[in-house]
C-alpha positions in Angstrom: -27.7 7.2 5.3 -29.1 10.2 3.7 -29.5 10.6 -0.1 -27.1 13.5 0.7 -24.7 12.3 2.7 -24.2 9.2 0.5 -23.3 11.7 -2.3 -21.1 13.9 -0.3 -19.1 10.9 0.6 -19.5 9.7 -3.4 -17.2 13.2 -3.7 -15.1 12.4 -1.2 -14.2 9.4 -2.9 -14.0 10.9 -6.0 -11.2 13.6 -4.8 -9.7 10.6 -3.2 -9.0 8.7 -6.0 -8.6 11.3 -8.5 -5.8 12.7 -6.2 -4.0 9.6 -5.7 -3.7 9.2 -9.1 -2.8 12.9 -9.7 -0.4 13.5 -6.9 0.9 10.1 -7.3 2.2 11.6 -11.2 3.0 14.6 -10.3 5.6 13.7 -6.9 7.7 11.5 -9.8 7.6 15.1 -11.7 8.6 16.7 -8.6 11.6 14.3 -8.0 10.6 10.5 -6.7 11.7 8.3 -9.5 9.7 7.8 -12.4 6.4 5.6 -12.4 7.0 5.6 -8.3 5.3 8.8 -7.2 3.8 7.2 -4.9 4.4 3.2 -3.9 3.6 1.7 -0.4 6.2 -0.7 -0.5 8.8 1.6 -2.6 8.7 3.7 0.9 8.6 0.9 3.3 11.5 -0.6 1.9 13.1 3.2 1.6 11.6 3.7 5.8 13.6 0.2 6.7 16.8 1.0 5.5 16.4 4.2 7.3 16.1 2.6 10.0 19.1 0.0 9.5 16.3 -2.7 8.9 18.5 -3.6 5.6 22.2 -2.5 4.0 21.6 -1.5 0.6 23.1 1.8 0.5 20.7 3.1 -2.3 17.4 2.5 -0.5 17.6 4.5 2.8 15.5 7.4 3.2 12.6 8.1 5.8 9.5 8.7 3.1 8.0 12.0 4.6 5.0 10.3 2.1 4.3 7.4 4.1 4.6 9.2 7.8 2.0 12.4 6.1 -0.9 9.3 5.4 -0.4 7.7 9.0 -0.5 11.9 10.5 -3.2 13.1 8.4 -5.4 9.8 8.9 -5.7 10.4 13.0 -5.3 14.5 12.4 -8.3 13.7 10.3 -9.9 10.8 11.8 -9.6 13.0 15.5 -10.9 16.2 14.0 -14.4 14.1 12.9 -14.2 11.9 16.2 -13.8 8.6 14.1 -10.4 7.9 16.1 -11.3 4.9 17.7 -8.7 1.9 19.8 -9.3 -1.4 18.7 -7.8 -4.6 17.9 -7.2 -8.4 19.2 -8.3 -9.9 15.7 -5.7 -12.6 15.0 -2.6 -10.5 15.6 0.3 -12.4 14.5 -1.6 -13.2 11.6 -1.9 -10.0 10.8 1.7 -9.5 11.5 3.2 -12.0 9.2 0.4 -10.6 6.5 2.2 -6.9 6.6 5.8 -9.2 6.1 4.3 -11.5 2.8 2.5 -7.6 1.2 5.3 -7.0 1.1 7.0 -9.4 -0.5 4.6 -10.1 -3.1 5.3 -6.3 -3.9 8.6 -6.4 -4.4 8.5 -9.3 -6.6 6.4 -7.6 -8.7 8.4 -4.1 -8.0 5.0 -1.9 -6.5 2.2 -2.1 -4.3 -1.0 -1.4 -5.9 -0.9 2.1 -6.2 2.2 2.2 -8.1 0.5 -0.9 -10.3 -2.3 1.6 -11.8 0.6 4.4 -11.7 2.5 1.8 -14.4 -0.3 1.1 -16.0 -1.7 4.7 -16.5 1.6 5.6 -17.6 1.9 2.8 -20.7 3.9 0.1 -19.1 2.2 -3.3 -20.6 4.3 -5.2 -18.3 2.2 -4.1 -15.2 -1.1 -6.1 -16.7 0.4 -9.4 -15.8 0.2 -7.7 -12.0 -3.3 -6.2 -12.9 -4.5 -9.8 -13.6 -2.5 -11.5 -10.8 -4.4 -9.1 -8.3 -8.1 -9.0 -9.9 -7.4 -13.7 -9.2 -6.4 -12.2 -5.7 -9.1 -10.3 -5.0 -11.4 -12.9 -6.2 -9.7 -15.7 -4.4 -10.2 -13.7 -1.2 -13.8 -12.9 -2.2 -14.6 -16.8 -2.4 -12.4 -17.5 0.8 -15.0 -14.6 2.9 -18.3 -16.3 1.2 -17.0 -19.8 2.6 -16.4 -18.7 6.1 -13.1 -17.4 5.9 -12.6 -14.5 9.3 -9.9 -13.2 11.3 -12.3 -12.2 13.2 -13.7 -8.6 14.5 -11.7 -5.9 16.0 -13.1 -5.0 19.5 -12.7 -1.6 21.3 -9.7 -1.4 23.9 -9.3 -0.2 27.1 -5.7 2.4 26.8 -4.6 4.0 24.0 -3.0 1.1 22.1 -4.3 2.8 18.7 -2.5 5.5 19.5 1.0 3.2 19.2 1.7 3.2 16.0 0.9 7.4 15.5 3.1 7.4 18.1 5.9 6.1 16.1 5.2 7.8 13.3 5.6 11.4 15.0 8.6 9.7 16.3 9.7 9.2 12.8 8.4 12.6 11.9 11.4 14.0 14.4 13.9 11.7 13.6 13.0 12.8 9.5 13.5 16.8 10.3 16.5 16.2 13.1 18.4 13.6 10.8 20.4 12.1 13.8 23.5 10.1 13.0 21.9 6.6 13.5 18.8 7.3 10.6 20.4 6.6 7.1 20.3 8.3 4.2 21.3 7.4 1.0 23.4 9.5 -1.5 23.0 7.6 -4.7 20.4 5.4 -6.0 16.5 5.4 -6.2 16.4 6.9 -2.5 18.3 9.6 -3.4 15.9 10.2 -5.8 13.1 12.5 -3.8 10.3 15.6 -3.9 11.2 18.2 -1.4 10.4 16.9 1.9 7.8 20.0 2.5 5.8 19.0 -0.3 6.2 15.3 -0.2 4.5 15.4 3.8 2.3 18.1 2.6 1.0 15.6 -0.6 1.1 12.4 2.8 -0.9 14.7 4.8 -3.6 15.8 2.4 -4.1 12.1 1.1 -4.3 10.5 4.4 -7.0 12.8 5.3 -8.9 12.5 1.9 -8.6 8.4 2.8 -9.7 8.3 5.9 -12.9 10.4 5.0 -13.3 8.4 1.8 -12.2 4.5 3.1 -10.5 4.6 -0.3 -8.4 1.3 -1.1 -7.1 0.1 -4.3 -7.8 -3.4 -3.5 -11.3 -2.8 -1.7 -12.2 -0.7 -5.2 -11.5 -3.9 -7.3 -13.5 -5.9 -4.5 -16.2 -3.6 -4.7 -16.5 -3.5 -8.1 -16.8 -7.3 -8.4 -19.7 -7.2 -6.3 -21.6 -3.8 -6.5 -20.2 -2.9 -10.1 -21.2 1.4 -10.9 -23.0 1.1 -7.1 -20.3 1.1 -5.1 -18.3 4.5 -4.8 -15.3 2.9 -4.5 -15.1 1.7 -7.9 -15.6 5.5 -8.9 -12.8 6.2 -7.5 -10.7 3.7 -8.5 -11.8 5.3 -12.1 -11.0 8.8 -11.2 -7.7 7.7 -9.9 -7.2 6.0 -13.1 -8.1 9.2 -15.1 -6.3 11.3 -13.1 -2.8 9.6 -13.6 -4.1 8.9 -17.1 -4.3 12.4 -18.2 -1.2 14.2 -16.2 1.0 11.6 -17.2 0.0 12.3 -20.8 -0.2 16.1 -19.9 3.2 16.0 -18.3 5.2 14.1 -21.3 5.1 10.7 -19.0 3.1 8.1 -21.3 5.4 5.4 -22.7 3.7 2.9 -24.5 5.3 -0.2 -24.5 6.9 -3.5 -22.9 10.7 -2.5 -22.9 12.8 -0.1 -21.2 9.8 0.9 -18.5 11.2 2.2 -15.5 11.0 0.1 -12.3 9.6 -2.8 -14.0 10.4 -6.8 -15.4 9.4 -9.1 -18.2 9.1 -12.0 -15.8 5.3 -12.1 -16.1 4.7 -15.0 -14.0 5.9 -13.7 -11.1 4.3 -10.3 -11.3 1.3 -12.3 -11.4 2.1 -14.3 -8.5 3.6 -11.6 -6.6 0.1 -9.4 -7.2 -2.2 -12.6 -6.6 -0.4 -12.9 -3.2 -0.9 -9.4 -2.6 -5.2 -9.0 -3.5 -5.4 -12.3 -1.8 -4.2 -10.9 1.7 -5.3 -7.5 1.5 -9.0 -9.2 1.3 -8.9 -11.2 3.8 -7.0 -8.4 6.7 -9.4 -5.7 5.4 -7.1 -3.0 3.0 -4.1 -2.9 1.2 -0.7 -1.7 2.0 -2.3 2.0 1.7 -5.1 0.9 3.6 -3.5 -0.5 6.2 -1.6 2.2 7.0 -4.6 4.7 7.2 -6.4 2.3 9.2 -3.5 2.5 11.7 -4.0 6.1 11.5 -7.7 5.8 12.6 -7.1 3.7 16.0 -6.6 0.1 14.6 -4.3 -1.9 16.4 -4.7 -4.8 14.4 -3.7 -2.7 11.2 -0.3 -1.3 13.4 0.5 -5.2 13.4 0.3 -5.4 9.7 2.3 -2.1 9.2 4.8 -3.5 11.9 5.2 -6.1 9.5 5.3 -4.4 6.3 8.5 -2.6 8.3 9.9 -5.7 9.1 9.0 -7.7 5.1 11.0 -3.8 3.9 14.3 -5.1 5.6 13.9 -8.9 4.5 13.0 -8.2 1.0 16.5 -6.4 0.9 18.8 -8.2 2.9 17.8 -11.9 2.0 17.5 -10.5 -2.2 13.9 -11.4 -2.3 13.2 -7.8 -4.3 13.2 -8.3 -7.9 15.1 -5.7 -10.1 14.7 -4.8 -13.6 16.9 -7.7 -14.2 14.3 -10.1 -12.9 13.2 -12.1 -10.0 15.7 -13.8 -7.8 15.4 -17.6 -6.4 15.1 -16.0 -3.4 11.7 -14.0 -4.5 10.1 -17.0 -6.2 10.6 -19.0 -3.0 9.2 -16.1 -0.9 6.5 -16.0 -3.2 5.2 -19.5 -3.2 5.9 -19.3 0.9 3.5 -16.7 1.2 0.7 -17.6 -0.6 1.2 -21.3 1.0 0.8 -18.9 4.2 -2.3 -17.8 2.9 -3.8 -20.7 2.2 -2.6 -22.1 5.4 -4.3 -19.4 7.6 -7.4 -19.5 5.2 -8.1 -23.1 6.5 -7.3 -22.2 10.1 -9.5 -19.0 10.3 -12.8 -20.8 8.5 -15.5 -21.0 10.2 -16.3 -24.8 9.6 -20.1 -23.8 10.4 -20.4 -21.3 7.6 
């Protein structure tokens, strides 16, 4: 690559990162609730009970968020002929992977993004996640170097990566025509939303900006543990940081402390846990939630499954009380908890490759 074109795509990561963390501040201003902006899981969970995946009246709404990154990664990934369908690497794998991101999210209460959207924001309660998925990443990271694979995506005859696009235009109509079976909650944190113009207009624009950049929360903290300053990624993982930094101070958002934060717990442990399982998984199936999704976007099959599955983990979390509440974390959490990272170490044995 080019000195050039390796610093046009430095930029590109740059503007990636700085307007997740931006955007991400400013869609809480605009009406998602506080210190939520923008969360993966937050919307998945939202997306299921949309879609009668779960019964709690007060987290049903179709995220037009979450359908703008899936649209503007294959508007994007088309437009620059990167659009590519792929997949048959481990499948079910990768579809109980989406299920346990999931749940490690919710016992924490956030996916990644909305981690460093805590953080930026002065809740001290989200380092016990930070820490959690820096072991994660690092676990993964040893689990690779020892011969850990799911093995390579290979190109596929059809249009399987168009699938899960598919369904998200579907969701896309079913958002805008609001028919009677799509729920929508009236009350509660999914009642809570930006106008729907602006929140698929902030979806599109960052699901472009992804797919052009590869940007990942969970691939910056992997990249920085083995390039350090080198790798782009960790640039923008600092210009996210800066960004949400200075518009939550610039906006009256910064709240310094361990009590009262918004969408958060004191049990620490289990924010650790919860993040650990979640940087340990994203490593080894290639992206975060976030990632994942954009991925799908681009043609990947193999990421569909995992978004299938973070569909699927949005209705469990709910309906079996696995999602931890400002109160704490439920029996049911921990258990989930411990069950999927004794998943993960389960499939780490099975995929190594005993020759490495």
């Amino acid at each position: 690559m080019s000195s050039t074109l390796r610093d046009r795509h430095f930029w590109v990561v740059v503007a990636a990162g700085a307007g997740l963390g931006i955007l991400g501040v400013l869609l809480a201003v605009w009406g998602n609730p506080q210190n939520s902006g923008i969360c993966v899981s937050y919307f998945i969970e939202n997306s299921s009970g949309a879609l009668g995946l779960h019964d709690n009246e007060r987290m049903q709404y179709l995220r037009p968020e979450l359908i703008g990154f899936v649209l503007g990664s294959i508007l994007c990934a088309s437009l620059f002929r990167e659009f590519r369908s792929r997949g048959g690497s481990a499948p079910l794998a990768r579809l109980v992977s989406g299920i346990f991101l999931i749940v490690g999210s919710a016992v924490f209460i956030g996916c990644p993004i909305k981690l460093f959207l805590r953080l930026t924001a002065g809740d001290i309660t989200s380092v016990a996640g930070l820490v959690g998925l820096v072991a994660g990443v690092w676990i993964g990271l040893q689990g690779l170097a020892r011969g850990i694979d799911l093995g390579r995506a290979e190109d596929e005859r059809g249009a399987t990566g168009m699938l899960v696009p598919a369904g998200f235009v579907l969701l896309l109509v079913f958002l805008l025509a609001r028919p009677t079976f799509i729920l929508f909650s009236d009350r509660g944190s999914a009642a809570q939303h930006a106008p729907l113009l602006i929140s698929l207009a902030v979806g599109l624009t960052l699901g472009a900006l992804a797919q052009r950049s590869r940007f990942c929360i969970t691939g910056s903290v992997r990249d920085g543990m083995l390039m350090g300053s080198r790798s782009p990624l960790f640039w923008g993982l600092l210009a996210f940081l800066a960004g949400a930094f200075v518009t939550n101070l610039a906006m009256g958002r910064f709240n310094f402390g361990l009590y009262g934060q918004p969408g958060a717990h004191l049990e620490y442990l289990w924010s650790f846990l919860g993040m650990l399982l979640v940087g340990w998984l994203s490593v080894l199936i290639g992206g975060c939630p976030f990632r994942q999704l954009i991925k799908a976007g681009e043609g990947d099959a193999d990421a569909g499954l995992a978004v299938i599955g973070m569909l699927l983990g949005g209705g469990l979390v709910q309906s079996w009380g696995i999602a931890a509440t400002a109160a704490g974390v439920s029996m049911s959490g921990k258990i989930a908890v411990l069950a999927g990272l004794a998943f993960v170490l389960v499939m780490s044995l099975l995929f190594r490759d005993r020759t490495a």
